[in-house]
C-alpha positions as CSV (number, residue, x, y, z in Angstrom):
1,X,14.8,-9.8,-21.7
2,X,16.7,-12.2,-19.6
3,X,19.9,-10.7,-20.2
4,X,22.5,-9.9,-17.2
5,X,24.6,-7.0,-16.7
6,X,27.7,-7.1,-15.1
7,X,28.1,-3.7,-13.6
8,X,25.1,-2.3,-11.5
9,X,25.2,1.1,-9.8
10,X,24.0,1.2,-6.3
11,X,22.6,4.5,-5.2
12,X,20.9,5.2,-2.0
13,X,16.9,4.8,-4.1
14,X,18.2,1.9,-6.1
15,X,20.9,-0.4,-8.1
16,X,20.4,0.2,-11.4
17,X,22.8,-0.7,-15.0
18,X,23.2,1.5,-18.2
19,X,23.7,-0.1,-21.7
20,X,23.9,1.4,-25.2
21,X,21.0,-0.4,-27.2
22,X,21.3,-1.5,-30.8
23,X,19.9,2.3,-31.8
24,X,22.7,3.9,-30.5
25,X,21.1,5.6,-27.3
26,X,21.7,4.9,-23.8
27,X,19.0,3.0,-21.3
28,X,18.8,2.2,-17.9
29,X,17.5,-0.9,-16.1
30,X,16.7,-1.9,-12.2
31,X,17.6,-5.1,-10.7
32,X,14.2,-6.9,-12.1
33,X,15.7,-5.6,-16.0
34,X,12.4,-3.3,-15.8
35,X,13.3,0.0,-18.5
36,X,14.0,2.8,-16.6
37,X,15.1,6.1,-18.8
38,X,16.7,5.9,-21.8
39,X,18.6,9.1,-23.1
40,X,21.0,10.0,-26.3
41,X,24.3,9.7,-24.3
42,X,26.1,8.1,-21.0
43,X,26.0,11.1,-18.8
44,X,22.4,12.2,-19.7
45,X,21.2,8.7,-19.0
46,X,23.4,8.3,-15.7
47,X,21.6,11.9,-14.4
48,X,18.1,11.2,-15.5
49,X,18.2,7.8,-13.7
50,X,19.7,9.4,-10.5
51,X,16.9,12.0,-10.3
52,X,13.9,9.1,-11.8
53,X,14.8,6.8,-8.8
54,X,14.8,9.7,-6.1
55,X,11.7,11.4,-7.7
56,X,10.1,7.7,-7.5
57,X,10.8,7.5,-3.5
58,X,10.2,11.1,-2.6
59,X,8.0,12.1,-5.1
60,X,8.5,15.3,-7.5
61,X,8.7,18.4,-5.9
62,X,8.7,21.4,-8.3
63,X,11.3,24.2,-8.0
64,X,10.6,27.3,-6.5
65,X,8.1,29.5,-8.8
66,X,7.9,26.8,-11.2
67,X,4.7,25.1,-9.8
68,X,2.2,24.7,-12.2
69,X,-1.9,24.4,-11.9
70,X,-2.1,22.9,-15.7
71,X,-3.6,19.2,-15.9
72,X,-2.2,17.4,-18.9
73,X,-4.6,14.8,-21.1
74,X,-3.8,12.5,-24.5
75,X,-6.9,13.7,-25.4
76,X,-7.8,16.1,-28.1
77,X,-11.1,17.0,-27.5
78,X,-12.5,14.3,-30.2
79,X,-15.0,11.8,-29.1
80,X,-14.5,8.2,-30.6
């Protein structure tokens, strides 16, 4: 992509733009026009990057009670 965009949002983790794609959903890019998060309209888009670009600094930290122990895999138990 080599495209430009002529409004970036600068927020204190990161500048970052929002355009609606040819599929009708929203996506986010950084500075370098690396994909961020891509969501189904403005304001769900605008959110998810805010928190993707904190989380990315600070690292996730799970809410109260909602910790989990669970270790996730692609796997499904089938050996190629």
């Amino acid at each position: 992509m080599t495209e430009h965009f002529d409004k970036y949002y600068a927020y204190e983790f990161g500048d970052f733009a929002i355009r609606k794609t040819r599929f009708g959903v929203f996506t986010s890019y950084d500075r370098e026009l690396v994909d961020l998060v891509t969501a189904g309209t403005y304001e769900a888009c605008m959110q998810a990057t805010l928190s993707h670009l904190r989380w990315k600094r600070e690292g996730y930290v799970a809410p109260e009670g909602k910790e989990s122990e669970a270790s996730y895999s692609a796997s499904v138990g089938v050996d190629l």
